[in-house]
N, C-alpha and C positions, 0 to 999 in steps of 0.2 A: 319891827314885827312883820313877821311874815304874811303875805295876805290871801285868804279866807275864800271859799267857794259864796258866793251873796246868796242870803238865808230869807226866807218869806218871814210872815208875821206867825206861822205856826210852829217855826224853826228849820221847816224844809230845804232843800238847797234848790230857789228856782233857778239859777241859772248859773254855770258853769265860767268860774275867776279866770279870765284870759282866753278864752274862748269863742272866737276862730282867732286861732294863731296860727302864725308863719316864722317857722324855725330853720335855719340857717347855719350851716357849718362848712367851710370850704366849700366844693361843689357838692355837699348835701343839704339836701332839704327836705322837709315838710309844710306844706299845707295842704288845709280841709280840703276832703273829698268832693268833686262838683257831679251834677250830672253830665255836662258836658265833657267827662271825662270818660264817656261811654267807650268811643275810639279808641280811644289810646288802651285802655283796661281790656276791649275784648280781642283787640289783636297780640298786643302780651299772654294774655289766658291763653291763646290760640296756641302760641309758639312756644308754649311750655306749659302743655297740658299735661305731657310726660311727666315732666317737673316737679310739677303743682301734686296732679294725683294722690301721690302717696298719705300725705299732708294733709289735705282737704278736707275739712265737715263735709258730710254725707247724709243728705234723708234718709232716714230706715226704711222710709215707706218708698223714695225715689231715688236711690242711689246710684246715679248718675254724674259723672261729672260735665257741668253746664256750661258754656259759654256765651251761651244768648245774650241777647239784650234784656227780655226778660228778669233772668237773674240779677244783673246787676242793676235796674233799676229800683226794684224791689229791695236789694240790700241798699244802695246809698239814700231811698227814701226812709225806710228805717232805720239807717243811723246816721242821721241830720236831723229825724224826730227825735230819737234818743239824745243827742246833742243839747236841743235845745231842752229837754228834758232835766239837761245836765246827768246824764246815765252812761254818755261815753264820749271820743273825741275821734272823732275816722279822720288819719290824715292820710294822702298821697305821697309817697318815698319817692322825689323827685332828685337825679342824678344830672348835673349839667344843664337843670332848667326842664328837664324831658320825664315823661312818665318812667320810675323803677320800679315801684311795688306799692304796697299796701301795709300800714302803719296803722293798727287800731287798739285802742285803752276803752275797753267796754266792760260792762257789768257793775259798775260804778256803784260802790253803795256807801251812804254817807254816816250820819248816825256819829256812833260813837266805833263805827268799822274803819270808814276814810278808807277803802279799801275798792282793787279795780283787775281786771286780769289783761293783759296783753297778748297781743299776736302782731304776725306780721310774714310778707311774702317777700320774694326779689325776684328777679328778672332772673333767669339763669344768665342768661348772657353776661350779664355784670356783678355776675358772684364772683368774689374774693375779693375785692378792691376796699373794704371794710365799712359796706354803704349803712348796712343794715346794723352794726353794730355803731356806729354815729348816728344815726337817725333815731335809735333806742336809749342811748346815753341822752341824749336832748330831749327827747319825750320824756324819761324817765326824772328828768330835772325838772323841766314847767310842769309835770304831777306834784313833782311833791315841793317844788318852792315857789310856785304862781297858784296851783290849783286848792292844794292845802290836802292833797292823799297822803297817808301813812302808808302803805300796803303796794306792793304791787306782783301780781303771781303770772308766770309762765307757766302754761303747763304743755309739755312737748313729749312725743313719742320717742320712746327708748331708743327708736333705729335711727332717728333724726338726727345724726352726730353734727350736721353742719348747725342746726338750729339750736343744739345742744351748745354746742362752743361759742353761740354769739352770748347767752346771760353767763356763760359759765368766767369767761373773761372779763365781764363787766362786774360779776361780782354778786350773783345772785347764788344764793345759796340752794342748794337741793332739800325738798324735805319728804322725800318719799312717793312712792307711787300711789296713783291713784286707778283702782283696777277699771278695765272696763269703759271708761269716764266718756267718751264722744265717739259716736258716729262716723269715721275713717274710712275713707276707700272701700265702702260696703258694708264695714263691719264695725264691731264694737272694740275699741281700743285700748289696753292699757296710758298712760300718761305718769310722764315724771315731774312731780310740782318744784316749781324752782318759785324762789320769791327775796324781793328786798322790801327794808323796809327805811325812812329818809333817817335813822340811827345809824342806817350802814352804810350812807354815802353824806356823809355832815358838807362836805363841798363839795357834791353834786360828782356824776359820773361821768360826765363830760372830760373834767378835768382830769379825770384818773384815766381815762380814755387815752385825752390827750397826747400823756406822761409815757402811757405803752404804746404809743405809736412811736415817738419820738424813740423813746427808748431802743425800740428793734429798729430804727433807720439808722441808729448809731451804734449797729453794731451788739446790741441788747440781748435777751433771751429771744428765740424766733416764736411766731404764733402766727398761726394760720389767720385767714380772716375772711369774713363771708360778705 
């Protein structure tokens, strides 16, 4: 038997199965997000602010893109509450041991949903080397075979072809636009929903990951990677 997000005496889910974990794939990794991780986080912001931009939630009321310490305290004390809420899992997209990007499964809702949405950033510098689609394949496993989710939805900007191509290859299916949907770069955004659900990856995506890497080292069908 698979095991189960641990349920209170009312049925709720207090606290999140397998949570803080540290995920491990050749030199990718994940783990939780720290405060002392302020460093490393605001001088990557810094050096791919260009980058980031386009991509980024935006205040309606402050649309700015932030690098402060500010912000990012503010976001890793809310989702390490949510955490422990059991409502999301903020990990750290570590490359070689070293800060890559940002890895998060938020909006967690349990019920009879077992449902979550994901995002995630990279470093430009270490785009293409297929950090973010290995750190996504592993996440998207301990969701749904440690944590007990059914669901899991992308939702990404139409122009985002690199962000587009990481679920598109792992295997998540499109299921239409959502108009308008977030706050973007100033404005209000279209978004394209992509989503899997653990029916569409019975042994996990890891492995099928795997499979297409090996595959194009030896010569396989080619595919880009971010």
């Amino acid at each position: 038997m698979r095991p189960r997000a641990a349920r209170g005496d009312d049925g709720d889910v207090d606290r999140l199965r397998g949570w803080p974990a540290v995920l491990t794939e050749g030199p990718v990794g994940l783990r939780p997000l720290r405060l002392r991780d302020v460093r490393a986080w605001r001088e990557t912001r810094l050096r791919n602010a260009d980058w980031l931009r386009p991509w980024e939630p935006s205040n309606p009321e402050t649309p700015l893109f932030r690098t402060g310490l500010g912000p990012y305290i503010s976001m890793t004390s809310t989702l390490r509450r949510e955490a422990r809420q059991a409502l999301a899992m903020p990990w750290v997209v570590t490359y070689r041991g070293a800060f890559a990007g940002q890895l998060t499964i938020g909006a967690i809702v349990w019920g009879s949903a077992r449902s979550a949405q994901v995002g995630y950033w990279i470093d430009g510098a270490l785009a293409g080397r297929g950090i973010i689609p290995t750190a996504l394949a592993m996440a998207v496993d301990h969701c749904f075979f440690t944590s007990g989710l059914h669901r899991l939805e992308a939702n990404i900007r139409p122009e985002n072809q690199a962000s587009r191509r990481v679920v598109e290859k792992l295997g998540f299916r499109e299921e239409g636009i959502r108009r308008r949907q977030l706050h973007i770069d100033g404005a209000w955004r279209d978004h394209i929903c992509y989503a899997i659900t653990v029916e569409d990856a019975p042994r996990g995506l890891l492995v099928q990951w795997r499979r297409a890497r090996e595959s194009a080292a030896h010569g396989g069908p080619p595919h880009e990677e971010v």
